[in-house]
C-alpha positions as CSV (number, residue, x, y, z in Angstrom):
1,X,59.9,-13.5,-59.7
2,X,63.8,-14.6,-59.3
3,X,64.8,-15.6,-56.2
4,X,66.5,-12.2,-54.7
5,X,63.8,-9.9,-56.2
6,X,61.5,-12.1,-53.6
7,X,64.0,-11.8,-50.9
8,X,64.2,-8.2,-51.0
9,X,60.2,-8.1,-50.9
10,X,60.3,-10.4,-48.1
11,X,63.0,-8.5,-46.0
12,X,61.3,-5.0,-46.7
13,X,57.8,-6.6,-45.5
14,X,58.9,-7.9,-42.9
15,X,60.7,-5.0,-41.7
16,X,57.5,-2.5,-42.5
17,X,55.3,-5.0,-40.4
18,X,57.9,-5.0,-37.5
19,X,58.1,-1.1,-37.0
20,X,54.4,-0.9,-37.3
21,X,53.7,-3.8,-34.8
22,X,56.1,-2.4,-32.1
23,X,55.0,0.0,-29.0
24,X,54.6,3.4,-30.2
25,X,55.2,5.5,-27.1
26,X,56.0,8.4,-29.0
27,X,51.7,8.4,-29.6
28,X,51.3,8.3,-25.6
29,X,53.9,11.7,-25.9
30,X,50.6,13.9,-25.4
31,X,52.7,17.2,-24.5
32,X,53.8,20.8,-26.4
33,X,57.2,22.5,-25.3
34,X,58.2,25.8,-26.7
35,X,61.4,27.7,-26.2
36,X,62.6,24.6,-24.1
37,X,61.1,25.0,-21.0
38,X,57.6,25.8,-21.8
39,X,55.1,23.5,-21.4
40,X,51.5,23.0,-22.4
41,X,48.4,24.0,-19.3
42,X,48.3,19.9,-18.9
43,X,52.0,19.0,-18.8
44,X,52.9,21.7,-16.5
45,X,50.1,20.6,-14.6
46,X,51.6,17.7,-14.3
47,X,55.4,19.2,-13.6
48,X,53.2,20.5,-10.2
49,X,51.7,17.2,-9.4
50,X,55.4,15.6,-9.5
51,X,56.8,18.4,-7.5
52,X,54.6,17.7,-4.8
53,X,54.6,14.1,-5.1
54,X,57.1,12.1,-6.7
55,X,60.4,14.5,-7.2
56,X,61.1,13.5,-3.1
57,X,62.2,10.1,-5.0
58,X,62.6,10.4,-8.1
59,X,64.5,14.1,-8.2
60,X,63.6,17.5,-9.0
61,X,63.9,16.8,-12.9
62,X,62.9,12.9,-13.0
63,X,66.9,12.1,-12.7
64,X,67.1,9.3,-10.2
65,X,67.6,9.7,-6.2
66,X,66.0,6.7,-4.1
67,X,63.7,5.6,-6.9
68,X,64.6,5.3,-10.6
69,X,65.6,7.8,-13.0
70,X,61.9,8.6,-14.5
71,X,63.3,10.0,-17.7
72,X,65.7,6.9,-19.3
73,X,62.5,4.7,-17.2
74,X,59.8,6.3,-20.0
75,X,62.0,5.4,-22.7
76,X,61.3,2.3,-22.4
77,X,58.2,1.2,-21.0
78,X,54.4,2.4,-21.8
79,X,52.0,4.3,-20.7
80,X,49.9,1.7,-19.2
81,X,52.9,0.0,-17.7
82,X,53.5,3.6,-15.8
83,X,49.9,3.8,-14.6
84,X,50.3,0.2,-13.1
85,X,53.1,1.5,-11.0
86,X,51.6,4.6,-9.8
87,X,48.8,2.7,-8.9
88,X,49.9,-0.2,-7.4
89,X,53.6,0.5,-6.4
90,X,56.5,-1.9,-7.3
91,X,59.6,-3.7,-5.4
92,X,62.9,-3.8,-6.7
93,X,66.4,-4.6,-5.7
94,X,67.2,-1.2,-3.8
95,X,63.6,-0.2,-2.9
96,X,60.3,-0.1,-3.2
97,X,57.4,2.6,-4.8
98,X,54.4,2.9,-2.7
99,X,50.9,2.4,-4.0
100,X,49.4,5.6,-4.9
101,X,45.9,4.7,-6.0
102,X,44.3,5.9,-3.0
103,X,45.9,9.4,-3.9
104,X,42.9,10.9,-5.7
105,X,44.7,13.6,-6.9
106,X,47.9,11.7,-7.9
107,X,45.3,9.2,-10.1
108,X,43.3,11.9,-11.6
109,X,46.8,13.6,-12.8
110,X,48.4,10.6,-13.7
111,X,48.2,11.9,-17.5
112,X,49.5,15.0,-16.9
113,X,52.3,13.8,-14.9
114,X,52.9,11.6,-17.5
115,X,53.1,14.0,-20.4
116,X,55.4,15.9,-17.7
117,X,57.9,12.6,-17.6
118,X,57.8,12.1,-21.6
119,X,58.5,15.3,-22.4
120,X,61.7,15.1,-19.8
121,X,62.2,11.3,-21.4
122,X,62.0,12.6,-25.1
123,X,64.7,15.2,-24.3
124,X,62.1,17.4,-25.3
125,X,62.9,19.7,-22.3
126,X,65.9,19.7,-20.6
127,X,67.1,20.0,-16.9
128,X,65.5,23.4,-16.2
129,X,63.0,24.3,-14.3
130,X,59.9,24.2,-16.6
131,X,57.1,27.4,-17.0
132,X,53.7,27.1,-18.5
133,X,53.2,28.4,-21.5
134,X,51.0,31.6,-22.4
């Protein structure tokens, strides 16, 4: 095998091992939106849960306010990363996130308030108020 023949193969394998080794968030994206602003029964479950919980902070459509913009926020961290936080809260420079395991019905919904914030994240659904789907 010549020389740049091997460096190709080497580049392309490396490359193929490097997107399959990275986070695949996308997989954690467990959400169905039609028409734009339809959701599935679980991820407009979750749109409720974050209403009545997190929107306070985080804004009626995940866009920032005290806390953190929830959308650009799931872009780039995981899913188990996000149930840390809810859990256990976090301290930053501006503020801080309270705990929330002791929230049984915040913990139990954390995966549909998830799905919720991924589909917002993806840009799946826009800045509208969401409906559940029929």
């Amino acid at each position: 095998m010549n020389l740049s023949k091997f460096i190709t193969l080497a580049a392309a394998t490396t490359l193929y091992f490097a997107a399959v080794s990275l986070p695949s968030y996308a997989q954690d994206s467990n959400y169905t939106v039609t028409d734009g602003n339809k959701l599935d029964a679980v991820s407009y479950g979750g749109f409720k849960l974050y209403r009545n919980w997190c929107a306070r902070c985080h804004g009626t459509y995940g866009q920032g306010m005290v806390g953190p913009n929830l959308a650009n926020s799931l872009k780039n961290i995981s899913k188990n990363q996000f149930f840390k936080t809810v859990a256990n809260g976090k301290s930053g420079n501006i503020g801080s996130m309270p705990p929330w395991k002791a929230n049984v019905k915040v913990m139990e919904g954390r995966d549909s308030i998830y799905a919720y914030l991924k589909a917002r994240a993806d840009g799946a659904i826009g800045a509208v108020k969401p409906k559940k789907a029929k």
